[in-house]
Rosetta silent file (secondary structure, phi, psi, omega in degrees, C-alpha in Angstrom):
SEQUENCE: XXXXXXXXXXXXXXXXXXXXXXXXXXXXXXXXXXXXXXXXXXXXXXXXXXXXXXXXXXXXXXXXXXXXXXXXXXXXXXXXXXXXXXXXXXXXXXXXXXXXXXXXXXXXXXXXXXXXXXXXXXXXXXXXXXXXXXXXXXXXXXXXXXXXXXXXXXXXXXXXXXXXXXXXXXXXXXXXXXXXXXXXXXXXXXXXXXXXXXXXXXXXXXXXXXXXXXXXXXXXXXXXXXXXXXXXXXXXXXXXXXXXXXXXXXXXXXXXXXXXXXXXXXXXXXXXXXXXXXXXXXXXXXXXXXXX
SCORE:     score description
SCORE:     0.000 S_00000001
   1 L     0.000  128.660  179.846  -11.405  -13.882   12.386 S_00000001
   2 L  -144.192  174.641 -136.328   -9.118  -13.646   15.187 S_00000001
   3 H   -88.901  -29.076  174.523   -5.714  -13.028   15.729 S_00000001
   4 H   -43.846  -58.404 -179.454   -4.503  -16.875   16.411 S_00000001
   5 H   -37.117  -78.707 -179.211   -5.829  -17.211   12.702 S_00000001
   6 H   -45.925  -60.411 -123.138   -3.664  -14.715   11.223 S_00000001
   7 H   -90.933  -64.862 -169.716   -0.493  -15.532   13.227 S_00000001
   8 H   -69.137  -44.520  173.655   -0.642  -18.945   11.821 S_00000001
   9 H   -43.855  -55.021 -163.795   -1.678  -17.928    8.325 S_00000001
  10 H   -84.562  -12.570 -163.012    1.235  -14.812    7.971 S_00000001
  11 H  -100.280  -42.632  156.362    3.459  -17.554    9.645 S_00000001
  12 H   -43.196  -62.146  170.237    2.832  -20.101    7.189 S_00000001
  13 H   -64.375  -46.627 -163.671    3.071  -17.487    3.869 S_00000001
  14 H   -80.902  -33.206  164.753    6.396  -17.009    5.400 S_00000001
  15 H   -54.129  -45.107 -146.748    7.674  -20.166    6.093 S_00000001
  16 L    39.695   17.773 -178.823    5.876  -22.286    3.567 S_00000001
  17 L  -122.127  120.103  175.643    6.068  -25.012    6.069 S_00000001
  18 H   -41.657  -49.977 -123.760    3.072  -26.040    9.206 S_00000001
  19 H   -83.801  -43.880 -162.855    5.865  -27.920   10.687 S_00000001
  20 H   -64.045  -44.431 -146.974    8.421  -24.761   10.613 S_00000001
  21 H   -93.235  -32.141 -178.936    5.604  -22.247   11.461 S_00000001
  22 H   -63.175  -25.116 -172.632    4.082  -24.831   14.566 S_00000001
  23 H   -83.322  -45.631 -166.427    8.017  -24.464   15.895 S_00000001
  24 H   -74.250  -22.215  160.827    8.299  -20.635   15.707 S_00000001
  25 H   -61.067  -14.879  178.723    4.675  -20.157   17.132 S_00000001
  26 L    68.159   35.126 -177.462    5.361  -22.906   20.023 S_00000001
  27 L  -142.739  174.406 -167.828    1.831  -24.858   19.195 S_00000001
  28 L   -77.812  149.589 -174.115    1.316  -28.041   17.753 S_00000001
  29 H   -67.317  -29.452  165.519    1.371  -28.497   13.929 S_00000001
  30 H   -59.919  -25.082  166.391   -2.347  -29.804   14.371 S_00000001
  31 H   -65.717  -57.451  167.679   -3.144  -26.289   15.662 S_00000001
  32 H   -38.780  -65.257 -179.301   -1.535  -24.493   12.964 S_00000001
  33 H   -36.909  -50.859  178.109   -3.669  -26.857   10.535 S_00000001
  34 H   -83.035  -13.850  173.149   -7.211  -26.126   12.480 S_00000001
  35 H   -77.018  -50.454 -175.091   -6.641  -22.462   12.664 S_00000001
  36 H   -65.599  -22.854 -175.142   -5.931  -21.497    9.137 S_00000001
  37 H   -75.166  -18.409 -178.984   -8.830  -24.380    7.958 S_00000001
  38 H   -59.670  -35.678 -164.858  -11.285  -22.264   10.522 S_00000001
  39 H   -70.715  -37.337  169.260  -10.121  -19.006    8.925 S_00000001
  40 H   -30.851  -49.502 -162.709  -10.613  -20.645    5.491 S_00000001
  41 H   -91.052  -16.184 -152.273  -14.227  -21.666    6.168 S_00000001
  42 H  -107.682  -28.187  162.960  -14.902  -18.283    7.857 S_00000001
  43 L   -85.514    6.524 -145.580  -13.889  -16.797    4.843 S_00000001
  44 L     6.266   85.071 -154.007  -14.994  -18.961    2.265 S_00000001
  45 L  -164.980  131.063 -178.510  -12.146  -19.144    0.501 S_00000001
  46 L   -74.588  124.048  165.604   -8.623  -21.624   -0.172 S_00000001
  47 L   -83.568  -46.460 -159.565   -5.466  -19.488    1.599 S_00000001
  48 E  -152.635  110.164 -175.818   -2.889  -21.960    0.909 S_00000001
  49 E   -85.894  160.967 -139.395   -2.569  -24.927   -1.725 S_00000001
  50 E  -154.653  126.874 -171.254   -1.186  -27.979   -0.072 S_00000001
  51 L  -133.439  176.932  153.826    0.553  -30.700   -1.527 S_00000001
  52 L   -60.061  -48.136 -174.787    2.408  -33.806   -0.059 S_00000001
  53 L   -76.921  -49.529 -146.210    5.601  -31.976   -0.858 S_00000001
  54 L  -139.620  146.299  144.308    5.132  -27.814   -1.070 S_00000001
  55 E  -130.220  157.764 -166.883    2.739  -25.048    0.353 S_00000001
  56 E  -142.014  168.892  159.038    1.809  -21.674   -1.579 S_00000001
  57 E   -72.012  148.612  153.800   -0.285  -19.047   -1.789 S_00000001
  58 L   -66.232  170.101  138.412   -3.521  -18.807   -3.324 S_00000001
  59 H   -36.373  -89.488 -176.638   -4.882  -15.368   -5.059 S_00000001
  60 H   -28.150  -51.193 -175.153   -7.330  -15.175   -1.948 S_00000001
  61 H   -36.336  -66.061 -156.643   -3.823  -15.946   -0.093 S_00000001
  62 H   -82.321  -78.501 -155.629   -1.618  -13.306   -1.793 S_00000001
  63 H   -59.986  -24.619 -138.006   -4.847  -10.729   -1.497 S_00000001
  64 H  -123.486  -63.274 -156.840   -5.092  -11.499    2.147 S_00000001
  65 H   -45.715  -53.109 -172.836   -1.277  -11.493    3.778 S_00000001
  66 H   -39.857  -45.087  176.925   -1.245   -7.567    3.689 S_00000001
  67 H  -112.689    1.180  152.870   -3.697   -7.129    5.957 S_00000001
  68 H   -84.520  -27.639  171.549   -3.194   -9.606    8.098 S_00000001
  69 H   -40.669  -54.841 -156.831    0.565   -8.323    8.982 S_00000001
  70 H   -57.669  -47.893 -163.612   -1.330   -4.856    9.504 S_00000001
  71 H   -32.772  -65.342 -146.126   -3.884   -6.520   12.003 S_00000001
  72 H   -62.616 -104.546 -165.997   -1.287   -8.616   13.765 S_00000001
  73 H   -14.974  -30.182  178.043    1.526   -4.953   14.111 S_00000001
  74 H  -109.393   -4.063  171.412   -1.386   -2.922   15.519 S_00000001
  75 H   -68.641  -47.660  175.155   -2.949   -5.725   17.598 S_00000001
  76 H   -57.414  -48.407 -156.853    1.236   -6.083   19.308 S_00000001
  77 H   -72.197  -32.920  140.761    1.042   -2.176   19.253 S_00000001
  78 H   -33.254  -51.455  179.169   -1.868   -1.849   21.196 S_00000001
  79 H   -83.564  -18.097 -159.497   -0.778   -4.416   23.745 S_00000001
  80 H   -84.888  -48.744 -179.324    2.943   -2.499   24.010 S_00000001
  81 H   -62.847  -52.989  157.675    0.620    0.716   24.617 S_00000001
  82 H   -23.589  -59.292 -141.165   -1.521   -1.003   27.559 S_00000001
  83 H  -105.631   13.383  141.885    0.827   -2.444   28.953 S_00000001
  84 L    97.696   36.588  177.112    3.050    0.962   28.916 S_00000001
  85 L  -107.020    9.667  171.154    6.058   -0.096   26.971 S_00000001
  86 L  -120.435  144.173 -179.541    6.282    2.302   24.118 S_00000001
  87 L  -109.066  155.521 -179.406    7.743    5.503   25.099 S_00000001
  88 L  -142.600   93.454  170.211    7.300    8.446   22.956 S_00000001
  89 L   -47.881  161.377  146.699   10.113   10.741   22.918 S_00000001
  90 L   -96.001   32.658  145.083   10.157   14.445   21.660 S_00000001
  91 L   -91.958    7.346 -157.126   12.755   12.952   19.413 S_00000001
  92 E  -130.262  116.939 -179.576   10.499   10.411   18.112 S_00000001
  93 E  -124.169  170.157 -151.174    7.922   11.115   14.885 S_00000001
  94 E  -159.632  103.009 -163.498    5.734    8.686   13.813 S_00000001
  95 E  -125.581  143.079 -176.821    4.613    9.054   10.141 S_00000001
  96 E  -114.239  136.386 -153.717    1.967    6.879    8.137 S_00000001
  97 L  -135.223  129.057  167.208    3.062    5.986    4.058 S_00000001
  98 L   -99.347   11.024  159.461    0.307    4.498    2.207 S_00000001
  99 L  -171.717 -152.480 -167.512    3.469    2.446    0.267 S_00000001
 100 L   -85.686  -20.982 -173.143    6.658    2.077   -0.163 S_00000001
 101 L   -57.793  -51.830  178.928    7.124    4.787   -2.995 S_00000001
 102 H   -36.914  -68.767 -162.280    6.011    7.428    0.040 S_00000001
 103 H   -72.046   40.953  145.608    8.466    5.769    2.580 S_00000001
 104 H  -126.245  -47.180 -171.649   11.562    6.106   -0.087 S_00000001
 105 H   -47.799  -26.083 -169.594   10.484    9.852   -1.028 S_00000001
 106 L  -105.472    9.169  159.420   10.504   10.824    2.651 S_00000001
 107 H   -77.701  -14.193  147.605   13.898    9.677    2.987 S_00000001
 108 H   -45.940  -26.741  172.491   15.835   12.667    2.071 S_00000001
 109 H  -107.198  -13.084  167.815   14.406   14.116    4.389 S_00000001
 110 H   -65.651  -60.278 -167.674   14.266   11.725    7.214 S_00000001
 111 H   -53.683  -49.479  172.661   18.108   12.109    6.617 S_00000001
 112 H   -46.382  -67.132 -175.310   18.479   15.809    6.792 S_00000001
 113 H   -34.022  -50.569 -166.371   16.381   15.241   10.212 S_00000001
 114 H   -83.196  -32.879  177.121   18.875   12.514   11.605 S_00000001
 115 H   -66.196  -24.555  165.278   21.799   14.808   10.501 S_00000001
 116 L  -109.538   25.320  165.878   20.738   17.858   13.074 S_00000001
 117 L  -171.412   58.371  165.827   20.142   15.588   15.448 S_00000001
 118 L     3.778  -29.051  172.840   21.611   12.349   15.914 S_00000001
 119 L  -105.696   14.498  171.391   19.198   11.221   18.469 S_00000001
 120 L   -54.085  123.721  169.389   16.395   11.489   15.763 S_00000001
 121 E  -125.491   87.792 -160.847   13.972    8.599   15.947 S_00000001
 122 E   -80.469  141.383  165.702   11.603    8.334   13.112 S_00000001
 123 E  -106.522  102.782 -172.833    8.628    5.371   13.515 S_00000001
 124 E  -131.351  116.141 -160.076    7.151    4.773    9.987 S_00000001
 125 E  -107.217  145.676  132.026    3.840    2.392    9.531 S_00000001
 126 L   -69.003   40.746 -163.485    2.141    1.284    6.171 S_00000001
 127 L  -115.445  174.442 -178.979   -0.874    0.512    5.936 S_00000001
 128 L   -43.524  163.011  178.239   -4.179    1.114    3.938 S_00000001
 129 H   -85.300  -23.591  155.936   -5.153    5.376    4.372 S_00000001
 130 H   -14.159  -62.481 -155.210   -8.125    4.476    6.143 S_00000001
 131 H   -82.591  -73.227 -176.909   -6.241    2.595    8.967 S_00000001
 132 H   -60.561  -13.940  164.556   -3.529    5.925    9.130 S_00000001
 133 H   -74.354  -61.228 -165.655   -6.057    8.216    9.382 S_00000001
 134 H   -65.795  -34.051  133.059   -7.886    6.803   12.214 S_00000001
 135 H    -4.454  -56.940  107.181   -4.002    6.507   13.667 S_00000001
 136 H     4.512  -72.881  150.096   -3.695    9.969   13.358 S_00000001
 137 H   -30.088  -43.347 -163.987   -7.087   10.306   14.748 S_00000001
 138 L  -120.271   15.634 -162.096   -6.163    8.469   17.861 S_00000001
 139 L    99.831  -34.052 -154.638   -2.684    9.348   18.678 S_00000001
 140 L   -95.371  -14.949 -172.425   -0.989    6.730   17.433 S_00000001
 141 L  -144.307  145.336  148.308    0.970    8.168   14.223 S_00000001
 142 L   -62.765  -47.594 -176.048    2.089   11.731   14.045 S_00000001
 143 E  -143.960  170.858 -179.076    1.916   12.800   10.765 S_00000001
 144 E  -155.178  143.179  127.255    0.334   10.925    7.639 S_00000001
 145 L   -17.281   45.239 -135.700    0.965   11.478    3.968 S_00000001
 146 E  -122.912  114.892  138.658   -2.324   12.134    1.938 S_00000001
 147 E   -81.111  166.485 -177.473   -3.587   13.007   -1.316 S_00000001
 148 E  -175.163  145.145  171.240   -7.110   14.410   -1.219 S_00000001
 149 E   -58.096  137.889  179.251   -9.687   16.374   -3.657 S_00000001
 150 L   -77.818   39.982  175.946   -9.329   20.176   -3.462 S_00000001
 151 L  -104.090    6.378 -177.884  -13.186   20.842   -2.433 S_00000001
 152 L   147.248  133.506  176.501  -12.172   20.222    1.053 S_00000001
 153 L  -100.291  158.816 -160.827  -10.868   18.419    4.386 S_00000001
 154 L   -74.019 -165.805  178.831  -13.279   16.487    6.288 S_00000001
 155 L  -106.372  159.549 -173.785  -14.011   17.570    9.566 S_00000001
 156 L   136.549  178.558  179.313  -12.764   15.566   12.992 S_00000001
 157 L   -51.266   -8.351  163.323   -9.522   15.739   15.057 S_00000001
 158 E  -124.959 -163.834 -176.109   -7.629   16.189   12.207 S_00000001
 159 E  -165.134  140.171 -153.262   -6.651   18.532    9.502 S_00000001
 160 L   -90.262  143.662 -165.477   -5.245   18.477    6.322 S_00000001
 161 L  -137.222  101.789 -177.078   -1.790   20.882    5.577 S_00000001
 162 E   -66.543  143.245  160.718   -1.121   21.275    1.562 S_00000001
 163 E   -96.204  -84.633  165.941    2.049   20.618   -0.007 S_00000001
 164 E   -82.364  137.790  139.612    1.591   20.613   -3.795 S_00000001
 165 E   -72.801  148.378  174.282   -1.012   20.608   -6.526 S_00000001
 166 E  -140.570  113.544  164.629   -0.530   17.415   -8.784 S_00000001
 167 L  -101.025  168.930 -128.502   -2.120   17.232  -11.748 S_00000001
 168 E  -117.421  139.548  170.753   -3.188   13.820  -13.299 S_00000001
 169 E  -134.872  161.298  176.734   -1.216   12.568  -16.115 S_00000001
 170 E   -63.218  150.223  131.355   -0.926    9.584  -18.499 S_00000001
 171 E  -131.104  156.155  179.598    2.306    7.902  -17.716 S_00000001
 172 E  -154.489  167.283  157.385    3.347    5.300  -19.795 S_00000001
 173 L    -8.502 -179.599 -167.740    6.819    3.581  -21.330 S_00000001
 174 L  -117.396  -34.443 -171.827    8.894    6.275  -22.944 S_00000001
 175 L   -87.067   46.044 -157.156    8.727    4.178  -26.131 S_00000001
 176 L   -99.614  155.745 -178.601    4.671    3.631  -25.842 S_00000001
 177 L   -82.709  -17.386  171.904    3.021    5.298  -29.021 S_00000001
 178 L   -54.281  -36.867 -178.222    0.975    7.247  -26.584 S_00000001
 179 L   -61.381  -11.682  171.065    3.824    9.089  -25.568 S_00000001
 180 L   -41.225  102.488 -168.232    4.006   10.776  -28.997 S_00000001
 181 L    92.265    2.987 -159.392    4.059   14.582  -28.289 S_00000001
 182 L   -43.654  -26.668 -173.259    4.464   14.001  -24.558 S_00000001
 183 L   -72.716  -14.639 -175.612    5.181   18.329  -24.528 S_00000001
 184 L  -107.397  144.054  141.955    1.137   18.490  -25.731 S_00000001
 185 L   -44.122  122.009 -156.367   -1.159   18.053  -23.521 S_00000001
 186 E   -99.894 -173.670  138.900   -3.862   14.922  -23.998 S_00000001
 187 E   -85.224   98.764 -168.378   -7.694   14.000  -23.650 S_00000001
 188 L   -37.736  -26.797  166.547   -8.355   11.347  -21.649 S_00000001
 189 L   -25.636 -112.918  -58.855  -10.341    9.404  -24.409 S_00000001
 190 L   -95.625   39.893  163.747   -7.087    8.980  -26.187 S_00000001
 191 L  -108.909  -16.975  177.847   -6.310    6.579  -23.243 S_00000001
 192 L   -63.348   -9.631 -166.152   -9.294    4.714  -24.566 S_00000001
 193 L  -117.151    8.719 -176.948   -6.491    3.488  -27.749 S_00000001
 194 L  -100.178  170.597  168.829   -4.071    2.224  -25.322 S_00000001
 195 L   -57.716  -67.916 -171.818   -3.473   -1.973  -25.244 S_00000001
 196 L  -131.725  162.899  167.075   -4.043   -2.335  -21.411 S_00000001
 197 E  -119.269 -178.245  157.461   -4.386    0.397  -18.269 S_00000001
 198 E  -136.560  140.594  175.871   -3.447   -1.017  -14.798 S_00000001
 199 E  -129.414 -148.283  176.318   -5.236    0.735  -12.289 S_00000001
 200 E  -157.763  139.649 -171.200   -4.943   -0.029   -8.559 S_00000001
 201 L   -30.370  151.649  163.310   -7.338   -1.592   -6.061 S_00000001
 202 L   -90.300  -17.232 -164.100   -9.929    1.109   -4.210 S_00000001
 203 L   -69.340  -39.626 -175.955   -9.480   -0.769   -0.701 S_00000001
 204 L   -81.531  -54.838 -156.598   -5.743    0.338   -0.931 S_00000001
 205 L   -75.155  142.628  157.765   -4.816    3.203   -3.144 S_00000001
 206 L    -9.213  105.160  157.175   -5.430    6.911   -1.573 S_00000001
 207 H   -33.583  -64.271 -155.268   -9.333    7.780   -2.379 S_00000001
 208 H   -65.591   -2.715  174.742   -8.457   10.825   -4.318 S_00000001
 209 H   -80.251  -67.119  177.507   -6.311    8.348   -6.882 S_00000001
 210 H   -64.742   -7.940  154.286   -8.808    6.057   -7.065 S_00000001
 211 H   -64.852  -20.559  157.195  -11.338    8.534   -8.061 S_00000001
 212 H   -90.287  -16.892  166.672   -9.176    9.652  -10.514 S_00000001
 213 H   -74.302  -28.452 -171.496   -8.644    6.283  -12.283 S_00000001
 214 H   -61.999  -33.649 -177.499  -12.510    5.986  -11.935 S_00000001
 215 H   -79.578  -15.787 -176.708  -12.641    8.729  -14.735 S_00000001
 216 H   -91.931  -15.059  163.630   -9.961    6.818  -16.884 S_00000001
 217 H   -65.975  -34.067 -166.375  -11.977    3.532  -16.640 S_00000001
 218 L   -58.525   10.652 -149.671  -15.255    5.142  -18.064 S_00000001
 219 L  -147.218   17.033   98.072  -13.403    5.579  -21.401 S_00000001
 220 L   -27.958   82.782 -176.412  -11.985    1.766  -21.189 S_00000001
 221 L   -62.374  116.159 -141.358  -12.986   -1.587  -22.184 S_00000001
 222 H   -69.001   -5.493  155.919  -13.195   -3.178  -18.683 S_00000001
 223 H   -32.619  -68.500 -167.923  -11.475   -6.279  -20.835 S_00000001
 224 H  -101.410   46.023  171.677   -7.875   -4.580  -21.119 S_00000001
 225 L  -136.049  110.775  169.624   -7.962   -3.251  -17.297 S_00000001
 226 E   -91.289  108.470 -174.294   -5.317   -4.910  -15.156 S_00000001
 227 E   -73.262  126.049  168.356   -6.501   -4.618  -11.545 S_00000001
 228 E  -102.194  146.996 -178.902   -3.200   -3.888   -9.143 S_00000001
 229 L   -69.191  -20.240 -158.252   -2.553   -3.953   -5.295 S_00000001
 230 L  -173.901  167.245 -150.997   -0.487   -0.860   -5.202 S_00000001
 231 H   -97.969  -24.639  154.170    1.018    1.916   -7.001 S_00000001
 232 H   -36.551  -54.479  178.806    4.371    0.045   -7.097 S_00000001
 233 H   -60.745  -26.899  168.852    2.869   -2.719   -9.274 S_00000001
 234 H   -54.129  -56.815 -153.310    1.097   -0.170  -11.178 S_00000001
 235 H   -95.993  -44.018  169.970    4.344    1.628  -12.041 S_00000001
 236 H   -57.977  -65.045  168.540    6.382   -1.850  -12.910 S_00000001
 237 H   -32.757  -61.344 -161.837    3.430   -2.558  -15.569 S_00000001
 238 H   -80.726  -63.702  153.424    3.874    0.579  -17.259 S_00000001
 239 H    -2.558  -50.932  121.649    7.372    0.239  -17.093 S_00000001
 240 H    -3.877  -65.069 -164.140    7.682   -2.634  -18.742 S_00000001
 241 L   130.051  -11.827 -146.816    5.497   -1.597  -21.789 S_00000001
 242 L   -85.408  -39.191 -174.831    2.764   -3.731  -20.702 S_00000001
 243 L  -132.336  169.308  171.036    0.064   -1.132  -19.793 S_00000001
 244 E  -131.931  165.823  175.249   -0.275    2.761  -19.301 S_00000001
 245 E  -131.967 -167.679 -179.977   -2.216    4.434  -16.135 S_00000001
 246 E  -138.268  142.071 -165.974   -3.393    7.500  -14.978 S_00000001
 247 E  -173.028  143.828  169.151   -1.529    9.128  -11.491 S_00000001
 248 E   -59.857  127.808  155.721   -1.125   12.339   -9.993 S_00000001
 249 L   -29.563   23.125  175.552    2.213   14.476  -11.414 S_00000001
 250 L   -67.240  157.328 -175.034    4.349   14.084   -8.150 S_00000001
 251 L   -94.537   13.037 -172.860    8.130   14.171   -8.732 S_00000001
 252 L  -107.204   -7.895  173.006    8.474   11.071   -6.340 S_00000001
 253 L   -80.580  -38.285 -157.183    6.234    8.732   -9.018 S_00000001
 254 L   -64.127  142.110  150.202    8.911    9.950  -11.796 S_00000001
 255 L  -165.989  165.511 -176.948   11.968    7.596  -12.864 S_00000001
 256 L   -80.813  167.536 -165.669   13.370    6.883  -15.697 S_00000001
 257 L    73.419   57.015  155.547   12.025    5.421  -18.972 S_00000001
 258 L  -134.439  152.727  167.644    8.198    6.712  -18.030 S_00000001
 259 E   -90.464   89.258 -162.758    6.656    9.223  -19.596 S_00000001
 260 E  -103.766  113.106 -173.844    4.411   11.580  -17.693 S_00000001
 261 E  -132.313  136.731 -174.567    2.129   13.425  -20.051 S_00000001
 262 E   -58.014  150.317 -177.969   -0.441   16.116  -18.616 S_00000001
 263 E  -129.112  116.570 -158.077   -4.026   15.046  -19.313 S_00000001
 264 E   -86.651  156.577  154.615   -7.019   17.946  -19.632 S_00000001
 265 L    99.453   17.305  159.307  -10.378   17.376  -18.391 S_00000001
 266 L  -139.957  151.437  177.189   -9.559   15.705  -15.152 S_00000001
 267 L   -87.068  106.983  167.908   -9.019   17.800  -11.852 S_00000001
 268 L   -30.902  136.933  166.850   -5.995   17.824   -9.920 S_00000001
 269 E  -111.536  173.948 -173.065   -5.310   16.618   -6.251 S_00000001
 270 E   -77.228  129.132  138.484   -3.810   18.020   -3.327 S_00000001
 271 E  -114.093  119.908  167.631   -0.666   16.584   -2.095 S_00000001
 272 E  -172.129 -119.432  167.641    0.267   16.804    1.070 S_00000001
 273 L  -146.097  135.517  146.185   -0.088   15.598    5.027 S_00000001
 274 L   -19.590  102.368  170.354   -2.400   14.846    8.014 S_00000001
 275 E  -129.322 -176.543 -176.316   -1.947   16.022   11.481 S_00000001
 276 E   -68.812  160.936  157.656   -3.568   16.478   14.872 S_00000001
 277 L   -81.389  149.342  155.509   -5.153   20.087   15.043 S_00000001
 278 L   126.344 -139.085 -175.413   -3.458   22.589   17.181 S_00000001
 279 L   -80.672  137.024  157.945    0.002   23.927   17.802 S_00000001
 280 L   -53.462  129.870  153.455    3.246   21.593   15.993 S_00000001
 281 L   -60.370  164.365 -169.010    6.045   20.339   17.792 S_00000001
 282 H   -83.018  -14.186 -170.847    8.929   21.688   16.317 S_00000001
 283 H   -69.982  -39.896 -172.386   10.099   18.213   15.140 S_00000001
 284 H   -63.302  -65.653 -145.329    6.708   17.562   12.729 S_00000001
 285 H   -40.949  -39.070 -170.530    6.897   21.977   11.875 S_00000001
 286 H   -64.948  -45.974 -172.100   10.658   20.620   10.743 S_00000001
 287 H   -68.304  -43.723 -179.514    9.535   17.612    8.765 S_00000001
 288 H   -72.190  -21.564 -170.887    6.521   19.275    6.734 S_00000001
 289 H   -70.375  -45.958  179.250    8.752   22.193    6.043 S_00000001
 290 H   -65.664  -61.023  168.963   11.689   20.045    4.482 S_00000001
 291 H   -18.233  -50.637  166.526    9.098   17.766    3.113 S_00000001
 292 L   -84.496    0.000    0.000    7.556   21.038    0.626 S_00000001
C-alpha cells in the first residue's frame, strides 16, 4: 500500500468519477484505474463498484476511506516538517480528538482561549488514539484527549493528567422501556433484555470504552449487536430507538432525548488528557485548566 494508492482511492470516494479524480490528481485516468485495482488486489477486497454510468463505495470502501485521509494528512505533514514549512508558534496548540463529539466539546473552550488572545491558533487532528498517542509521543500534537482504566498510565514520554471519573452507564432513547426508573441504578444483565446494543469498532473507539462494551457483550446475543465506526453512530442508533449501548457518564455524550442510567458492576474510567512530561507552557496549563 502506498500513498499513490490512497490519493487515487480518497480522490475517487470524493469525486465518484476516474475521469474527475485523473483531472484533480494531474495523471491519466488509466493511472487512476491501475492504482486503486493494485490496491484492491493487495488488499483482497472490491473498494469501489463500477458501473457504465455511477461509482460507489463498497463496505470494504466505506471501512477503508478513514484511514486513508489519516495516512495521506500525516504523510503531507511529515513532508511540510522536512522540508521546514510548519512553524510552531507559542500561540499555536495542537490537540488530538479521537471524534468529532471531542472536537465540539473542546470548543467552549477553544473560544474562551481565542477571546484572551486573538492571535490564538489552535491545530486539531482526528484520528484513531493509537496514531495521537504516538503524535504526542513524537512532538507532533500537543495535547491529546484520552479515556483510560484507573490502574494506571503506561510508561514512555508521556503522561496521563486526570480530569474526571466517568462512570459507565446504559444510555438509551428516553422512551426505551429500559429507561424505566432511570433515578435507580441497573445490572448490566438487564441490558441482556434490550432489542439491539450498538457497540463501536476496537480499531477506533478509545481502549478503555472498548473494554467496557466488552463486559456488555458477554451478557448479549452476538445476533442483536450492531457493530459501529464511532461513537457518533453509536449515539444516532440509540437515538433513534433502534438500539441501547453502554458509554462512560461524560456531560459532552449527553443531549437530549437519551437517557443515561448508572450501571453497577462495571468500573469507571478516567477522563482526561495526554501530554509530553515536564514543565507546561502556559497555553496547554490554560487549556487543561478550562477544559476541567
Amino acid at each position: 500500500m502506498n500513498t499513490m494508492q490512497l490519493a487515487c482511492f480518497a480522490e475517487v470516494a470524493s469525486t465518484l468519477s476516474f475521469s474527475q479524480a485523473a483531472n484533480n490528481l494531474h495523471v491519466s485516468q488509466p493511472t487512476v484505474s491501475h492504482q486503486i485495482k493494485s490496491l484492491e488486489d493487495e488488499l483482497g477486497c472490491q473498494l469501489l463498484a463500477r458501473s457504465t454510468r455511477s461509482v460507489s463505495l463498497t463496505d470494504e470502501g466505506f471501512a477503508l476511506i478513514g484511514y486513508a485521509h489519516d495516512i495521506l494528512e500525516l504523510s503531507e505533514r511529515a513532508k511540510r516538517r522536512l522540508a521546514g514549512a510548519e512553524v510552531v508558534s507559542a500561540k499555536t496548540l495542537r490537540i488530538g480528538v479521537n471524534d468529532g463529539i471531542e472536537a465540539q466539546a473542546i470548543s467552549p473552550v477553544l473560544a474562551e482561549l481565542r477571546r484572551r488572545d486573538e492571535g490564538f491558533d489552535p491545530v486539531i487532528r482526528m484520528a484513531p488514539h493509537s496514531v495521537l498517542v504516538e503524535m504526542v509521543e513524537d512532538g507532533r500534537l500537543d495535547v491529546v484527549m484520552e479515556y483510560r482504566d484507573p490502574a494506571g498510565a503506561p510508561a514512555g514520554a508521556t503522561v496521563f493528567r486526570r480530569l474526571r471519573e466517568a462512570p459507565a452507564a446504559l444510555v438509551c432513547a428516553a422512551d426505551d422501556p429500559l429507561a424505566d426508573g432511570a433515578n435507580a441504578p441497573v445490572e448490566l444483565a438487564v441490558l441482556g433484555d434490550a432489542a439491539r446494543v450498538a457497540v463501536g469498532s476496537p480499531h477506533v473507539l478509545p481502549p478503555a470504552i472498548s473494554a467496557m462494551q466488552r463486559d456488555l457483550l458477554a451478557h448479549v446475543d452476538p445476533k442483536r449487536v450492531m457493530m459501529c465506526p464511532n461513537i457518533e453512530v453509536i449515539l444516532a442508533l440509540v437515538s433513534a430507538g433502534i438500539a441501547c449501548t453502554l458509554l462512560p457518564d461524560v456531560p459532552s455524550l449527553r443531549r437530549d432525548g437519551l437517557r443515561f442510567v448508572s450501571v453497577e458492576g462495571v468500573d469507571p474510567v478516567i477522563y482526561g488528557v495526554r501530554t509530553r512530561h515536564g514543565r507546561l507552557p502556559k497555553l496547554l496549563s490554560d487549556f487543561i485548566a478550562l477544559l476541567a
